[in-house]
C-alpha positions in Angstrom: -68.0 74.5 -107.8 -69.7 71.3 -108.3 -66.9 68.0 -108.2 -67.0 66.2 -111.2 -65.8 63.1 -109.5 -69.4 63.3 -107.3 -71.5 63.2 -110.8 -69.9 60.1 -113.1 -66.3 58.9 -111.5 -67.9 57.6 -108.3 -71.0 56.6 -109.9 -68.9 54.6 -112.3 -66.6 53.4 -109.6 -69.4 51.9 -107.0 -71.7 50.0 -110.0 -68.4 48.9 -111.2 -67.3 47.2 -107.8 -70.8 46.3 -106.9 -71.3 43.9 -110.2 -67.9 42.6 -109.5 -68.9 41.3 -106.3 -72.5 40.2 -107.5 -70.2 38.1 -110.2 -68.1 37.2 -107.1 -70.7 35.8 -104.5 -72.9 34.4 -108.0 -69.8 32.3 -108.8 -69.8 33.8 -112.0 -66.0 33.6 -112.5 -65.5 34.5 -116.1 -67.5 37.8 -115.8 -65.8 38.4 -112.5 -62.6 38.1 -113.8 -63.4 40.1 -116.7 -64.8 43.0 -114.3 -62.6 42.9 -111.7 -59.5 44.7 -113.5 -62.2 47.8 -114.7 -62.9 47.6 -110.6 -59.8 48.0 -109.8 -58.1 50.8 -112.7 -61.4 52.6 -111.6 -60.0 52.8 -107.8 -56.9 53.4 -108.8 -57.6 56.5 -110.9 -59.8 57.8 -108.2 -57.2 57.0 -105.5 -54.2 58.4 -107.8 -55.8 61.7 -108.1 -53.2 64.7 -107.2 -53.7 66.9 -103.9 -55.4 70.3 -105.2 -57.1 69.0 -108.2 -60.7 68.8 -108.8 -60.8 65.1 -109.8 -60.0 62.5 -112.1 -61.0 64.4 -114.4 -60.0 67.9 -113.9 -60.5 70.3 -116.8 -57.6 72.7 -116.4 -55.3 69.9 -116.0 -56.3 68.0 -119.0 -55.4 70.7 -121.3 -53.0 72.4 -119.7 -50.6 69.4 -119.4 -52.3 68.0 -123.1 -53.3 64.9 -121.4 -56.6 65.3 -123.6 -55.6 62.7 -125.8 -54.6 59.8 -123.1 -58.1 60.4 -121.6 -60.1 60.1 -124.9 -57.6 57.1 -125.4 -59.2 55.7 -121.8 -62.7 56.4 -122.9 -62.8 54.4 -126.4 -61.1 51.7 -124.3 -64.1 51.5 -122.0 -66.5 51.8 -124.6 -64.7 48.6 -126.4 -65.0 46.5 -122.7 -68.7 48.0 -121.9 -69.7 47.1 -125.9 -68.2 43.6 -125.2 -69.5 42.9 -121.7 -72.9 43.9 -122.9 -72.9 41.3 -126.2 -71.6 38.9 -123.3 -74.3 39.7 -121.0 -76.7 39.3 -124.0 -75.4 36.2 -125.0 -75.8 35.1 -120.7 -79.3 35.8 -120.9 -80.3 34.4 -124.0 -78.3 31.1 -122.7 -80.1 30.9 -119.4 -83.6 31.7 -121.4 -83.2 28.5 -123.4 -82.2 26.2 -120.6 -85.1 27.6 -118.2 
């Protein structure tokens, strides 16, 4: 049985931490700040994951304990962030393309 953690969660997880410390050593404060709480729920949930389970995001547990909806609740949420980072980024680059 293949871990979904091993295909998306730690994926997620590491480019997650790795941009917030490219925000970190670029001095980049507002976007670090605005990564670094994403960083850190994404370590958490990996961290927090029961003994026995599959992963974070463990089939049978989600509907067996209906915890569907919290998770779709979670997803929207990080589409809203990733939607706004990306409009921020956009707006970074555009900035930066002007000035150069």
């Amino acid at each position: 049985v293949i871990c979904v953690d091993s295909i998306w969660v730690i994926p997620e997880m590491v480019g997650q931490c790795l941009s917030t410390m490219l925000m970190l050593v670029s001095m980049h404060w507002f976007i670090f700040l605005l990564n670094l709480p994403v960083a850190a729920w994404n370590i958490y949930r990996y961290v927090k994951v029961p003994m026995g389970n599959m992963g974070v995001f463990d089939p049978t547990e989600i509907h067996n304990r209906g915890q569907l909806k919290s998770h779709m609740k979670e997803a929207m949420i990080k589409l809203g962030y990733h939607l706004l980072c990306f409009f921020i980024y956009l707006y970074s680059m555009i900035l930066a393309l002007i000035n150069d």
